[in-house]
N, C-alpha and C positions, 0 to 999 in steps of 0.2 A: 348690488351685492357682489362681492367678490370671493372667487371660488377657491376652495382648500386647495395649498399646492402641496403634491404627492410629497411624502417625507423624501429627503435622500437618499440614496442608494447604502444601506447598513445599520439605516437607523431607525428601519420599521421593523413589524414580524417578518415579513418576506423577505427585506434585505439582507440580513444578517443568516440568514441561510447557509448548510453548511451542504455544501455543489460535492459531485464525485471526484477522485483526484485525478486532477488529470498528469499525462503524460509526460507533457511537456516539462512539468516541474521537478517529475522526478529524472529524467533525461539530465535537465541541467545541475542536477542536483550532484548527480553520478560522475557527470563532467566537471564540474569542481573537486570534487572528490580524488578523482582519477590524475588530476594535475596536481593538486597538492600532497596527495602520494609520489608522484612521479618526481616531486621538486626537492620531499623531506626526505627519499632515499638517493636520494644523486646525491645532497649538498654533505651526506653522512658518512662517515667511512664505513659501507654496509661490511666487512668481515667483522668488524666489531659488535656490532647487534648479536644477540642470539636466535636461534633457529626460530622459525614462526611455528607459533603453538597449534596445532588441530581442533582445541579445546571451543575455539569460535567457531569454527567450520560446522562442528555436531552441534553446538548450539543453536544455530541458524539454519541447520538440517531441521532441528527437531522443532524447532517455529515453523516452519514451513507446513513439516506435516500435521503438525497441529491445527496450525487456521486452515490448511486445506480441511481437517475432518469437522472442523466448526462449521466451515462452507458449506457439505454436504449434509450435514446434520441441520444448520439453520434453514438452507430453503426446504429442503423436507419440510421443516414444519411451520414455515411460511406458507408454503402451498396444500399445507391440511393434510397431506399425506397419510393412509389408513395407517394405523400402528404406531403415528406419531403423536407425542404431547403438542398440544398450543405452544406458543411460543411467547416469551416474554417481553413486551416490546422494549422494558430497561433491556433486557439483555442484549437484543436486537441493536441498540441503542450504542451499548459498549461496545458490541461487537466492532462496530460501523469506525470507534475512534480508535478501537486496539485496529484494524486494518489500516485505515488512514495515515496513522505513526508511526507502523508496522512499514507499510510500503516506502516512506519517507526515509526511516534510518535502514530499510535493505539496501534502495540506493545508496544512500551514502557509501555502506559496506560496499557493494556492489563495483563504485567509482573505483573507491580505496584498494579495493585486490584487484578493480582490471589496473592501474594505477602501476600497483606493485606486479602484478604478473609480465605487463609489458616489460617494466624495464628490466626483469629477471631471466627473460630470453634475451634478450638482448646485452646484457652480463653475462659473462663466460669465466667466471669462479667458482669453484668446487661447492663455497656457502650457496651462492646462490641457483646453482643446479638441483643442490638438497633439497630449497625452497619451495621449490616451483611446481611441488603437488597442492603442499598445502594451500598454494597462493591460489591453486586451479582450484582447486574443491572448495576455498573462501568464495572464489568468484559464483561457482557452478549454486552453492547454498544460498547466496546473497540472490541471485537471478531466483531461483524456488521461491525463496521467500516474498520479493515483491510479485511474483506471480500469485500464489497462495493470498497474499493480501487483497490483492485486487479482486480476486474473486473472490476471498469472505466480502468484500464488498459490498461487490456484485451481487451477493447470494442475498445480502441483507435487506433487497428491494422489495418494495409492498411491489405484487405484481397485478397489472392494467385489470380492471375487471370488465367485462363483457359490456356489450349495450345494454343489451336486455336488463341486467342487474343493476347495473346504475341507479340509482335515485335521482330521482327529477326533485330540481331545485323550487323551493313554493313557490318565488318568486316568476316561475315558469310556467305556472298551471293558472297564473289567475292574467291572461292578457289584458292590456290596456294598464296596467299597475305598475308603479315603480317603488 
């Protein structure tokens, strides 16, 4: 007889799994970002741009404090918390992919204003002195933001249950059986 080989790695229930985000990805992500800002405002004649808008800053403000109060609101009621409703695992569910996409294009923003903020101190024209809050407060929101996502995340984890509670697997209680 010859024995089942394990499907490949993405093409069972287990492989295709979807893992936390990690680091690393949004790091390089931020760094592509931050060079390709740095590349398309050098190669541009920046006085001719107009002033950078605030209008992303607050909107990437208010993302933040949003999934952070989703974060706090969902493990509450992950962890059963008196006062709190159940929680819905669809919702649970979106939550997990609004965070994951969320931390993904913060970086990006993130790259893109440290990008632009670098090369804004480092210009010494009147345009780009004016810049240089908004380019901070782009960067300081983008940073909130993939932190907030990361912990809606985080918050969205089924958490470890005890030994004791656990349920014993049947196939566990009846030895000598496979």
């Amino acid at each position: 007889m010859t024995q089942a080989k394990p499907p490949p790695r993405g093409s069972g229930p287990d492989g295709s799994r979807m893992g936390p985000t990690r680091i690393s990805t949004l790091v390089v992500a931020g760094l592509a970002a931050a060079a390709v800002a740095w590349l398309l405002i050098s190669s541009l004649y920046y006085s001719g741009i107009p002033r950078l808008p605030w209008l992303p800053v607050v909107t990437l403000a208010g993302l933040a404090v949003l999934e952070a109060y989703a974060a706090i609101n969902t493990r509450g009621r992950i962890e059963r918390k008196p006062g709190r409703d159940p929680v819905n695992p669809l919702m649970v569910a979106r939550f997990v992919v609004l965070a994951k996409a969320s931390a993904l294009a913060a970086a990006i923003f993130a790259g893109f204003y440290a990008g632009l903020t670098g090369w804004l101190f480092v210009e010494t024209t009147r345009a780009a002195l004016d810049d240089r809050p908004a380019a901070g407060g782009g960067l300081l929101a983008s940073l909130a933001l993939v932190g907030a996502a990361l912990w809606l995340e985080r918050s969205c984890r089924v958490p470890e249950r005890p030994e004791d509670e656990r349920e014993q697997d049947p196939r566990e209680s009846r030895p000598g059986q496979r």
